[in-house]
C-alpha positions as CSV (number, residue, x, y, z in Angstrom):
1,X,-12.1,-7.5,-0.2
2,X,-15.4,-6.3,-1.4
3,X,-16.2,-4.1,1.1
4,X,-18.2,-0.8,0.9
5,X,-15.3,2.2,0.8
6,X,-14.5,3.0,4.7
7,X,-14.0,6.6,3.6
8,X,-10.8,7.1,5.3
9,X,-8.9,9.6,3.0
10,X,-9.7,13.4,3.5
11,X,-9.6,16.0,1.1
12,X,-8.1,13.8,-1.7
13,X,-8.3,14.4,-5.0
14,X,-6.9,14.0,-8.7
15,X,-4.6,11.9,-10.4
16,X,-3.7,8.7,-9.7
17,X,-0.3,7.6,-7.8
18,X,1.2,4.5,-8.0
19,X,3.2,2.5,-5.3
20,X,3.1,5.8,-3.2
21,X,4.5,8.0,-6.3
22,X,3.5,10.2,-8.3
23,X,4.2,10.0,-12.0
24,X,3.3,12.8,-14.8
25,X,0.2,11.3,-16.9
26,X,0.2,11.6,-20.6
27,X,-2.9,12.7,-22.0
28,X,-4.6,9.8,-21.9
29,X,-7.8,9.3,-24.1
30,X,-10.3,11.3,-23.7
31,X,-13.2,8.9,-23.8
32,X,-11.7,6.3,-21.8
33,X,-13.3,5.9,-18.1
34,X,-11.2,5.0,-15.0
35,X,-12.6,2.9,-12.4
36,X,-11.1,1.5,-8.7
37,X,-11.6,-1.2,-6.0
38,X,-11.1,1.2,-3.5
39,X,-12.1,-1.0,-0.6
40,X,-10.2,1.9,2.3
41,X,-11.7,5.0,0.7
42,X,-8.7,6.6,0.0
43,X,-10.5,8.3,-3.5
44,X,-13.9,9.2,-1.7
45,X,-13.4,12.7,-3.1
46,X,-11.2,12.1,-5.9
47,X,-12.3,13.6,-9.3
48,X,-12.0,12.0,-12.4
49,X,-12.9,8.1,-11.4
50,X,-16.1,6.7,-13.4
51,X,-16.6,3.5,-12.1
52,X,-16.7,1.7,-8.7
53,X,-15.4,-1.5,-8.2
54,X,-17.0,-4.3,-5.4
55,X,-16.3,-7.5,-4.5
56,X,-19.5,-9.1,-3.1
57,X,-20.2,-12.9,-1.9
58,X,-23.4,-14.3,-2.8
59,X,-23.6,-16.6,0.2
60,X,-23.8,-14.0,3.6
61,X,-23.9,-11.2,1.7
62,X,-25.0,-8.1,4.1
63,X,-28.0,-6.6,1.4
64,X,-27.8,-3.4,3.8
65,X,-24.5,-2.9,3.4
66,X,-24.8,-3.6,-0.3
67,X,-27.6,-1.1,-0.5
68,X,-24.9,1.4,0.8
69,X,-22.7,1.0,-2.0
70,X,-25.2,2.2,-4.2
71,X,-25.5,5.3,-2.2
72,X,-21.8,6.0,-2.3
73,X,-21.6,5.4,-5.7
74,X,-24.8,7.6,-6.9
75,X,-23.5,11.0,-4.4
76,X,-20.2,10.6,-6.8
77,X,-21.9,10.3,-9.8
78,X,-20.0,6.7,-10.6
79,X,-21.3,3.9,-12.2
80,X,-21.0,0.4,-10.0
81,X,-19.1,-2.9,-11.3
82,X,-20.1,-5.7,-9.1
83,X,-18.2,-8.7,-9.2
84,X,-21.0,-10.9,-7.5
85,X,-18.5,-13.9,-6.4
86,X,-20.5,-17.6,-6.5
87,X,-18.9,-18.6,-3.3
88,X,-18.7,-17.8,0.4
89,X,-15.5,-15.8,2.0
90,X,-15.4,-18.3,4.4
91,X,-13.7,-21.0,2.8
92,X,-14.7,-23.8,5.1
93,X,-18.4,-23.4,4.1
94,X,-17.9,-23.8,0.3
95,X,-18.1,-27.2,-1.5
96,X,-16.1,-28.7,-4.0
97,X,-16.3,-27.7,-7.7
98,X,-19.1,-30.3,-9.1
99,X,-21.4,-29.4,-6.1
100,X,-21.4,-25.8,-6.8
101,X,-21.8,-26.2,-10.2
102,X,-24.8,-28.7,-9.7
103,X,-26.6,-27.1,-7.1
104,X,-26.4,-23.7,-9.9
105,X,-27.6,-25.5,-12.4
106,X,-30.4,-27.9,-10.5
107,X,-32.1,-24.2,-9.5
108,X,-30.6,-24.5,-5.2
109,X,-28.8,-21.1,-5.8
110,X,-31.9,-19.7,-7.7
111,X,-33.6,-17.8,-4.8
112,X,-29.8,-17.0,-4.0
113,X,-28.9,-14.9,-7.2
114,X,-32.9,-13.4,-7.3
115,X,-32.4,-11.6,-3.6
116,X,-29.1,-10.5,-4.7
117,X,-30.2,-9.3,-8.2
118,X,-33.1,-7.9,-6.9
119,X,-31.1,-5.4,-4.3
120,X,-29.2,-4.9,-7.2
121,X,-32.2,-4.1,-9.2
122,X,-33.1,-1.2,-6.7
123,X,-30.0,0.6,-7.2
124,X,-29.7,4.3,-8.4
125,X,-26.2,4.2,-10.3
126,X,-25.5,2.2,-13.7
127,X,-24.6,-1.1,-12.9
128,X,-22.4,-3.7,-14.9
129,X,-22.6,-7.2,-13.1
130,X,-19.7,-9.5,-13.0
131,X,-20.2,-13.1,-12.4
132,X,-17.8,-16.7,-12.3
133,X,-14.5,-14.2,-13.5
134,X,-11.2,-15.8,-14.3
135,X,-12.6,-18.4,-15.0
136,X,-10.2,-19.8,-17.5
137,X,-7.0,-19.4,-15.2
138,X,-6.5,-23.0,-13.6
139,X,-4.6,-22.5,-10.9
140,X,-7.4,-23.7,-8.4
141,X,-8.4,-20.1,-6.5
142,X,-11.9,-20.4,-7.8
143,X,-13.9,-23.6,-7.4
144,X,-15.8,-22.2,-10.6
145,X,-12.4,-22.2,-12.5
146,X,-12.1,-26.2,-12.3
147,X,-15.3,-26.3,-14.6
148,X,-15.0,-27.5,-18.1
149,X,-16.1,-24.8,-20.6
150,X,-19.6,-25.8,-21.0
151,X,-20.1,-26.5,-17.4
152,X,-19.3,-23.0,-17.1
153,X,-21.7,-21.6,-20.4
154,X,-24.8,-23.2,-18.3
155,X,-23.7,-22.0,-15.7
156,X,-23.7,-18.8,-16.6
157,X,-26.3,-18.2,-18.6
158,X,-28.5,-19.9,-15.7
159,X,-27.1,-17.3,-13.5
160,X,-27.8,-14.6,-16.1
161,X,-31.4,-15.7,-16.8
162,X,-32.5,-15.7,-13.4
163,X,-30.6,-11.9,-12.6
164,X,-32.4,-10.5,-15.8
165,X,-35.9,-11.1,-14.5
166,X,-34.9,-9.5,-11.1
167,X,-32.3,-6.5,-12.5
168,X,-33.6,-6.0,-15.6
169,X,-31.8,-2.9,-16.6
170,X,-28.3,-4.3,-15.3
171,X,-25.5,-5.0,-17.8
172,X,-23.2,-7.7,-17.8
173,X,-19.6,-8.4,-17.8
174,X,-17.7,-12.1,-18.8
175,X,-14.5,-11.6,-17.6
176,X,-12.1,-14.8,-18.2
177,X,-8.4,-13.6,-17.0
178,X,-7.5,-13.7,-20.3
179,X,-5.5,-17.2,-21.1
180,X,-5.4,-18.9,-24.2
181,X,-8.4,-21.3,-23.5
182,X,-10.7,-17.9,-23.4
183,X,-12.7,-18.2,-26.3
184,X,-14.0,-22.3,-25.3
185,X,-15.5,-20.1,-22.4
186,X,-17.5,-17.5,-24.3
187,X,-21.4,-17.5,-23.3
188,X,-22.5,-16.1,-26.2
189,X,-23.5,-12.5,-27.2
190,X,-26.7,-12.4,-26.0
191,X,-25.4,-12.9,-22.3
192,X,-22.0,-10.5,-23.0
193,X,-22.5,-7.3,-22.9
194,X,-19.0,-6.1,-22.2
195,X,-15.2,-8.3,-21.7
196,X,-13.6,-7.7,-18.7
197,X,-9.7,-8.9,-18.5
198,X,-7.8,-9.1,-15.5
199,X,-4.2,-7.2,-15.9
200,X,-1.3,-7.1,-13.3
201,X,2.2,-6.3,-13.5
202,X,4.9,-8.0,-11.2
203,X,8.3,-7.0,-11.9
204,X,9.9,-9.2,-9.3
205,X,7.7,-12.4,-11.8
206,X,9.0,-10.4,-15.1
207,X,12.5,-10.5,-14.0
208,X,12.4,-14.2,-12.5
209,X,10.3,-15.9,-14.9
210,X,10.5,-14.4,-18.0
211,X,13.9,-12.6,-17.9
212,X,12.4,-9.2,-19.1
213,X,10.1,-6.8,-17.9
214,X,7.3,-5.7,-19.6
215,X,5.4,-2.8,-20.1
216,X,1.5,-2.0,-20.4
217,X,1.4,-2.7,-24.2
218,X,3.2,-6.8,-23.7
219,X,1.0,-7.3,-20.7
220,X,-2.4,-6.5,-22.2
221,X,-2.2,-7.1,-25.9
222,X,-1.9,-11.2,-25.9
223,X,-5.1,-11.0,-24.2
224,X,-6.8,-8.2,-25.8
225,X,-5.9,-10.0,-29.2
226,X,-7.9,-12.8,-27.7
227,X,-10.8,-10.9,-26.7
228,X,-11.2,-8.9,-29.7
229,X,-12.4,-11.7,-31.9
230,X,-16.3,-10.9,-30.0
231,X,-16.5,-7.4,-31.4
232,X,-17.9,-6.4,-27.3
233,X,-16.5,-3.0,-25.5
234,X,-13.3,-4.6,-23.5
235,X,-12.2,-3.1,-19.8
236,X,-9.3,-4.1,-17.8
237,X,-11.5,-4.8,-15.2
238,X,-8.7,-5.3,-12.6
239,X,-5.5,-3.2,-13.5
240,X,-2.6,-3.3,-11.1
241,X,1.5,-2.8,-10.8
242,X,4.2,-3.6,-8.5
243,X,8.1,-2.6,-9.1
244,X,10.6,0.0,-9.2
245,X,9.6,3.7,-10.7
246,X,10.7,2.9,-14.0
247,X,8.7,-0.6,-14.3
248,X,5.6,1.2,-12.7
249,X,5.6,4.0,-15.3
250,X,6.1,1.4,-18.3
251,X,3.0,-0.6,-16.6
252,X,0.7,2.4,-16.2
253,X,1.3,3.6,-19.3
254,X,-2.3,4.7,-20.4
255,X,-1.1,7.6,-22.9
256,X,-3.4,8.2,-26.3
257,X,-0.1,7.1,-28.0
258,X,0.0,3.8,-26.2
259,X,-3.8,3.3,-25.9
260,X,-4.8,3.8,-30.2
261,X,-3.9,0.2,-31.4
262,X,-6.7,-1.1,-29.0
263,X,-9.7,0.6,-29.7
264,X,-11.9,-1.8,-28.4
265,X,-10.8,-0.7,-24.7
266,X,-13.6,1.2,-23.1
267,X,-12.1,1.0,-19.8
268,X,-8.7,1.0,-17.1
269,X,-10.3,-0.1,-13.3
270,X,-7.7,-0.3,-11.0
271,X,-7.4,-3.4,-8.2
272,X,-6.3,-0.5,-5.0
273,X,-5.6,-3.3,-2.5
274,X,-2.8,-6.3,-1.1
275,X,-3.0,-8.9,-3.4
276,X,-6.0,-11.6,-1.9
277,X,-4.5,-14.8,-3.2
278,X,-1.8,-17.1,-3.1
279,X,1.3,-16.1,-5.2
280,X,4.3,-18.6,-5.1
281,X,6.2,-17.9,-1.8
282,X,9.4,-15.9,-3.5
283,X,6.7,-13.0,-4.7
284,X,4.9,-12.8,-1.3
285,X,1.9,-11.4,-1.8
286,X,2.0,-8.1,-4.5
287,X,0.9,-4.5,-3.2
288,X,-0.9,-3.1,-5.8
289,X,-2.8,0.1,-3.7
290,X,-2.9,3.4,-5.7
291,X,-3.3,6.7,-4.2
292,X,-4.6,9.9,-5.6
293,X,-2.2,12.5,-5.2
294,X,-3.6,15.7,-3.6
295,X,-4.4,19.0,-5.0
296,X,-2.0,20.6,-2.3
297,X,0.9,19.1,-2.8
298,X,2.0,16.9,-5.9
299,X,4.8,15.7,-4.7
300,X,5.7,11.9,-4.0
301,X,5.4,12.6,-0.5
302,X,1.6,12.8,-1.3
303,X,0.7,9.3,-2.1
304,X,3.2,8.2,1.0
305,X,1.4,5.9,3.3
């Protein structure tokens, strides 16, 4: 996860498919950008996508590599979302959640988050940085989740005081996954300069724990209600669903009809990838990879595997 497209798909572009189908888009809003975390290429050459999506480590990062995902970006005229992760992929080599959050806040990770700010600094395309996300969803993925709130607010802001001075012209995203607790999170304006929530539709979890499935409007609005309260640009900054055709179409229902009672949403960035973390063994792990279907043929045979 988080790795610069491999560039894999050839001669793909347009709409997006979901779950290897294609489904007729309503107009959707005009002004509303599209974004993916496209980490096997497949939309290289797709039109219509305005954001890039990375996942990057800031312990063993690979700053070449990194550099790389500015060029991709910039020769597709995208801007980048980089969800800068305050932890290594390599489990074993991270700490518990009080030593991360002391050796942030006693200035350890400060040369850290200045090397990685300051590739991010050089880079051509617009970037939005995204930093400690889902924060408020206890379920013990992210050592940065077991934080109280103001733990994480110093945290934070530490983190965004020492990236200003080395990306100045970067923007930045607080992204909690959108629970109840959200607002005891909230940095404050000055450090917010957009809300990213984190959006994914199971059917298989709507039909087993909740009886019902749901469709785009029930899955985001609780959340967006939340968010709204800040008066900042909100994004679905990770977007994905999993079920039959009919759920799927419900789910991805980004029509202008659907979309005008939240007019704070700026943004839809799809998560184009097998599901990274644990879900409770009867849901496995959710598929939620999205295709663009080709110009040639439009059929669902187009976003097959």
């Amino acid at each position: 996860m988080g790795e610069v497209p491999q560039m894999l798909a050839q001669e793909q572009s347009g709409a997006v498919c979901l779950q290897h189908r294609v489904f007729p888009q309503p107009l959707r809003p005009n002004d509303l950008q599209i974004g993916v975390y496209d980490p096997g290429g497949a939309f290289r050459d797709a039109s219509g996508i305005n954001i890039e999506h990375v996942f990057v480590p800031w312990v063993d990062v690979d700053l070449n590599s990194f550099g790389m995902t500015d060029v991709y970006a910039d020769q597709r005229k995208r801007k980048l979302l980089v969800t800068l992760e305050p932890w290594s992929w390599s489990l074993d080599q991270n700490g518990g959640p009080e030593e991360l959050r002391d050796n942030i806040l006693n200035g350890s990770y400060d040369a850290t988050i200045s090397q990685a700010c300051e590739e991010i600094g050089k880079f051509k395309s617009p970037v939005t940085i995204r930093w400690g996300h889902e924060m408020d969803l206890k379920n013990g993925r992210y050592p940065w989740s077991d934080w109280s709130p103001q733990d994480f607010i110093d945290a934070y802001r530490h983190f965004v005081d020492i990236c200003r001075q080395a990306a100045p012209k970067a923007a930045f995203m607080w992204s909690p996954r959108g629970e109840r607790v959200l607002q005891s999170f909230y940095p404050g304006n000055d450090y917010v300069d957009s809300i990213g929530l984190s959006v994914f539709g199971l059917q298989s979890y709507d039909e087993i724990s909740l009886g019902e499935n749901r469709n785009f409007t029930t899955l985001f609005k609780p959340s967006y209600d939340r968010a709204t309260r800040f008066g900042k640009p909100i994004y679905i900054s990770e977007f994905g669903c999993s079920g039959d055709d009919a759920y799927v179409a419900g789910c991805n229902d980004l029509s202008v009809t659907t979309l005008t009672p939240f007019p704070l949403l700026k943004g839809v960035i799809y998560y184009s990838a097998v599901e990274t973390g644990e879900w409770p063994v009867v849901f496995e792990r959710p598929d939620w990879r999205v295709y663009p279907q080709t110009e040639r043929n439009s059929s669902a045979q187009a976003c097959s595997r």
